[in-house]
KEDRENLO-715222 format. One line per 10 residues: number of its first residue (from 1); their letters; for each residue x, y, z of N, C-alpha, C. Coordinates in nm, 2 decimals. Example, Ala and Ser with C-alpha at 12.3 -4.5 7.8 and 13.67 -1.06 7.14 Angstrom:
// residues 2
1 = as = 1.32,-0.57,0.78,1.23,-0.45,0.78,1.32,-0.33,0.78 | 1.28,-0.22,0.71,1.37,-0.11,0.71,1.29,0.00,0.79
// end
This chain:
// residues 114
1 = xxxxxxxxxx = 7.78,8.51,10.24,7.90,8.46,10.31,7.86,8.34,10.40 | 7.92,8.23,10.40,7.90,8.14,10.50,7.93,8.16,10.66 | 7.85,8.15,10.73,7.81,8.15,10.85,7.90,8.07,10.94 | 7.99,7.97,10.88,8.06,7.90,10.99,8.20,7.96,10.99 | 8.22,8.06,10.89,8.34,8.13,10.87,8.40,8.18,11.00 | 8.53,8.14,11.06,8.58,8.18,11.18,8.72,8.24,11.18 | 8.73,8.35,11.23,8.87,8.41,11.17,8.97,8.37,11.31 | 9.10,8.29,11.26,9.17,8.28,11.34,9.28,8.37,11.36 | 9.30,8.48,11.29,9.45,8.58,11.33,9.38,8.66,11.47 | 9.47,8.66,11.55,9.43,8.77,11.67,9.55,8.89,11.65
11 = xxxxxxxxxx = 9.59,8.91,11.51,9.61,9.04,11.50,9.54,9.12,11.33 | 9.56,9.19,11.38,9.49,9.25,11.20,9.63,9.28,11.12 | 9.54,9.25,11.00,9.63,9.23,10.87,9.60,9.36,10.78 | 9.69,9.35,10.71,9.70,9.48,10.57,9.75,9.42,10.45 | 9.66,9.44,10.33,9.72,9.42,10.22,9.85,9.50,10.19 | 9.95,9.46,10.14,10.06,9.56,10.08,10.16,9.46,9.98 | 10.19,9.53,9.88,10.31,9.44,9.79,10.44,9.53,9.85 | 10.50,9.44,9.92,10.64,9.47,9.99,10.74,9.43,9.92 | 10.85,9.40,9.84,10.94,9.32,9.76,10.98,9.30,9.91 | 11.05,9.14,9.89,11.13,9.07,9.97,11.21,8.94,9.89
21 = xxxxxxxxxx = 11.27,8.88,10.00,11.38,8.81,9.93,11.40,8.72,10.02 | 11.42,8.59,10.03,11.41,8.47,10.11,11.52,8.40,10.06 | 11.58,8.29,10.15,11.72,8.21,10.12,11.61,8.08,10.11 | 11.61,8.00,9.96,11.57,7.90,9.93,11.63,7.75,10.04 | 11.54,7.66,10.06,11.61,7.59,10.20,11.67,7.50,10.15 | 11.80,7.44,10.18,11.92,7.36,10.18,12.02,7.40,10.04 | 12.01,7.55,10.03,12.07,7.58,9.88,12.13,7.79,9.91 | 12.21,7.79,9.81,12.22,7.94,9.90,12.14,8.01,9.75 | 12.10,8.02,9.69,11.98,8.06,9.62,11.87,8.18,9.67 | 11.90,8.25,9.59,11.80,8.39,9.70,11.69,8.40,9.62
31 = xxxxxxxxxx = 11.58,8.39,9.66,11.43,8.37,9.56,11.38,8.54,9.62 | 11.35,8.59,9.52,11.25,8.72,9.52,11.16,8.69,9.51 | 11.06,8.81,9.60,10.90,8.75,9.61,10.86,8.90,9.67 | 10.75,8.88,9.72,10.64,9.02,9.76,10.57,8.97,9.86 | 10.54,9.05,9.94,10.45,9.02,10.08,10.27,9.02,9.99 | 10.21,8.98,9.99,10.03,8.98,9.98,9.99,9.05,10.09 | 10.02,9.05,10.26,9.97,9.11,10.33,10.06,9.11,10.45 | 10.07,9.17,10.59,10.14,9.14,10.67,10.05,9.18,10.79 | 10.14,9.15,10.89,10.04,9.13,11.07,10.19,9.20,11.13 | 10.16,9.18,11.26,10.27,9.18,11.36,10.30,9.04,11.39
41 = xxxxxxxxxx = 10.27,8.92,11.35,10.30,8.80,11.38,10.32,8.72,11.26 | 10.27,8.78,11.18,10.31,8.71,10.99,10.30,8.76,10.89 | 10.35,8.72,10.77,10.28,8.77,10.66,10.27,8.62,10.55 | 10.18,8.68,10.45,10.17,8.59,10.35,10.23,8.64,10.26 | 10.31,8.55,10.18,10.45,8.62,9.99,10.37,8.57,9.94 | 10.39,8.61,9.80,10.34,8.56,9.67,10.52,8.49,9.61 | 10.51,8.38,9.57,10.65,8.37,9.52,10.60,8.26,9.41 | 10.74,8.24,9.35,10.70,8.15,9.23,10.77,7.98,9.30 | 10.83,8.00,9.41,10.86,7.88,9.45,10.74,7.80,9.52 | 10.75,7.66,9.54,10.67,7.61,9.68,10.76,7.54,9.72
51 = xxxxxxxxxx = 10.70,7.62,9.84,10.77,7.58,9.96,10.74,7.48,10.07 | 10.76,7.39,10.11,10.66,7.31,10.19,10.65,7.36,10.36 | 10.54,7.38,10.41,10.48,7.38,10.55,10.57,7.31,10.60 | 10.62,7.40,10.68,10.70,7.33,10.80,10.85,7.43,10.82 | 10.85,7.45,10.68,10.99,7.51,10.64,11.00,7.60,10.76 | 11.16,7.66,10.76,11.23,7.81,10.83,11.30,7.86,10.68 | 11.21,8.01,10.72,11.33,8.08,10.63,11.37,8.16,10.65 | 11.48,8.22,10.61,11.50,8.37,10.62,11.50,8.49,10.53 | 11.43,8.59,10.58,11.32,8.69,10.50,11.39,8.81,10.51 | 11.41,8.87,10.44,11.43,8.97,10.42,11.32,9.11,10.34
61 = xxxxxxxxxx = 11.32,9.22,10.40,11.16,9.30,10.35,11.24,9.40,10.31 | 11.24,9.39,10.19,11.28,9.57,10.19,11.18,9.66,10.14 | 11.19,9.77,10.22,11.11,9.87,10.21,11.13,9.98,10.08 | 11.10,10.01,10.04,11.09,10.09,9.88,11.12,10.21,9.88 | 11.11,10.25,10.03,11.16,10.41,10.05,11.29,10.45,10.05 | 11.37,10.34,10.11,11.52,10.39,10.16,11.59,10.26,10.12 | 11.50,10.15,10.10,11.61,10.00,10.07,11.66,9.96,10.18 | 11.62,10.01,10.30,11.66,9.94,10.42,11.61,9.78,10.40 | 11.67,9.68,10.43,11.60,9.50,10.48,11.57,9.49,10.60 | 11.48,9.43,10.64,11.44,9.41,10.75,11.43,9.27,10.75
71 = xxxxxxxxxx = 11.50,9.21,10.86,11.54,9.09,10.84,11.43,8.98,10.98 | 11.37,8.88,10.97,11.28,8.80,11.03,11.29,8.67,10.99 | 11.28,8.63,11.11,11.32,8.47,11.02,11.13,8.41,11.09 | 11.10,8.29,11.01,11.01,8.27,11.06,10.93,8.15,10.95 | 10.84,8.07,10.98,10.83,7.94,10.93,10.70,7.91,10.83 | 10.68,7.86,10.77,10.57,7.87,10.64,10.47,7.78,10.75 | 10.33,7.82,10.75,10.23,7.74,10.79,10.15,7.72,10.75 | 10.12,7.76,10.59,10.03,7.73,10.51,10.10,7.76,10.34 | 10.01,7.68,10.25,10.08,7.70,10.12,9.93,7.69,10.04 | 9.92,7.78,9.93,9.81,7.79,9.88,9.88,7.81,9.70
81 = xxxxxxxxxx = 9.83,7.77,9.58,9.86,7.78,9.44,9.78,7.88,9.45 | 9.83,8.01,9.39,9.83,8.15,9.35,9.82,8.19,9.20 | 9.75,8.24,9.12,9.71,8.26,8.94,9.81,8.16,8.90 | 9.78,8.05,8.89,9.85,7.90,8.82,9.96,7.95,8.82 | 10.05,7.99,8.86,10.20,7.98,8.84,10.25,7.99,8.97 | 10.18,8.05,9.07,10.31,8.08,9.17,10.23,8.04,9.32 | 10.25,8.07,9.40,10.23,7.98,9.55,10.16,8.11,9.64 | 10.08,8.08,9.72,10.10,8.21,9.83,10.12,8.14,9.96 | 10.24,8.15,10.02,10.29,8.09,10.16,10.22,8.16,10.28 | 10.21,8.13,10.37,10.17,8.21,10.50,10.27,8.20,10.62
91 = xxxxxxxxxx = 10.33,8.29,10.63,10.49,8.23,10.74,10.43,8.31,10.87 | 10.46,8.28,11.00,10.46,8.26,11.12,10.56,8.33,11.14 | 10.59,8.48,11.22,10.74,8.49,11.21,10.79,8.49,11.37 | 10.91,8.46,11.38,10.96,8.50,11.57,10.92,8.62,11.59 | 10.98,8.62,11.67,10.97,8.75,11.76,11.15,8.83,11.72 | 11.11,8.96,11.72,11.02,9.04,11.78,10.91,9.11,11.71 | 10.82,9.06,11.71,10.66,9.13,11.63,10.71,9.25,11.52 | 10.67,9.26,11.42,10.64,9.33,11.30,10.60,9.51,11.38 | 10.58,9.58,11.34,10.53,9.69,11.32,10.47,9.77,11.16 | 10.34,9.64,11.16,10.28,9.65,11.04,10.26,9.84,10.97
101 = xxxxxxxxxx = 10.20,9.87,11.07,10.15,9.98,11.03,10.23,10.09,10.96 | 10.32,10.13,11.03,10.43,10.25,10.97,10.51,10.16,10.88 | 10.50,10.03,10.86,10.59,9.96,10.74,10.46,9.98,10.63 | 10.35,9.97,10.62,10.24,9.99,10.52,10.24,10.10,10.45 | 10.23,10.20,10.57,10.22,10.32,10.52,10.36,10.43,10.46 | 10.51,10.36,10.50,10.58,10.40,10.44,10.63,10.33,10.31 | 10.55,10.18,10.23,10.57,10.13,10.12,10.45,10.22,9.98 | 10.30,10.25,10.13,10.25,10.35,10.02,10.27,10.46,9.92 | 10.34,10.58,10.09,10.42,10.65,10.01,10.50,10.66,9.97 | 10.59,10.54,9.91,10.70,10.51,9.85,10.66,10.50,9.70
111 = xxxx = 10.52,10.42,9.67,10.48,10.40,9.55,10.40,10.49,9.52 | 10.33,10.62,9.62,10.30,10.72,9.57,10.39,10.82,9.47 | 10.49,10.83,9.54,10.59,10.89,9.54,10.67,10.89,9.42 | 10.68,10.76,9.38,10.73,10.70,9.26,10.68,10.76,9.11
// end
């Protein structure tokens, strides 16, 4: 591994495929997508849109257990091409912070469960 590698999140992250759903920007168009991972301050989607850095969207998470949405709005700050077809965004979200953990572990045993 390279040595100059510096991690900038000052919170820790979790892999998880979350279904979510975002409002495509200046269109009312609702794009489905999946979280790659989440924080208390962000997450990264996999979607088949690109989106450009800079964007606001509004996010929607639903959780797999109950279908509750969890709704966050918050801004793309990175955009990366994902298995040649789709994007992986990195959004920045407001406040009030995420509660990664019990959202992780209640999509596990949702797809345990399943």
């Amino acid at each position: 591994m390279n040595g100059s590698f510096k991690e900038r999140r000052s919170q820790s992250r979790f892999l998880a495929k979350i279904p979510l759903s975002f409002y495509e920007p200046n269109t009312p168009q609702i794009v489905n997508a999946q979280t790659h991972d989440i924080s208390a301050q962000g997450i990264s989607i996999v979607t088949s849109k690109e989106i450009p850095v800079g964007t606001s969207l509004d996010i929607y998470i639903q959780m797999p257990d109950t279908g509750e949405k969890i709704f966050r709005r918050g801004k793309v700050v990175w955009l990366s091409s994902f298995n040649h077809s789709g994007y992986k965004l990195g959004i920045k979200l407001e406040e009030p912070p995420l509660k990664p953990i019990p959202l992780v572990l209640r999509a596990i045993k949702a797809y345990r469960d399943y």
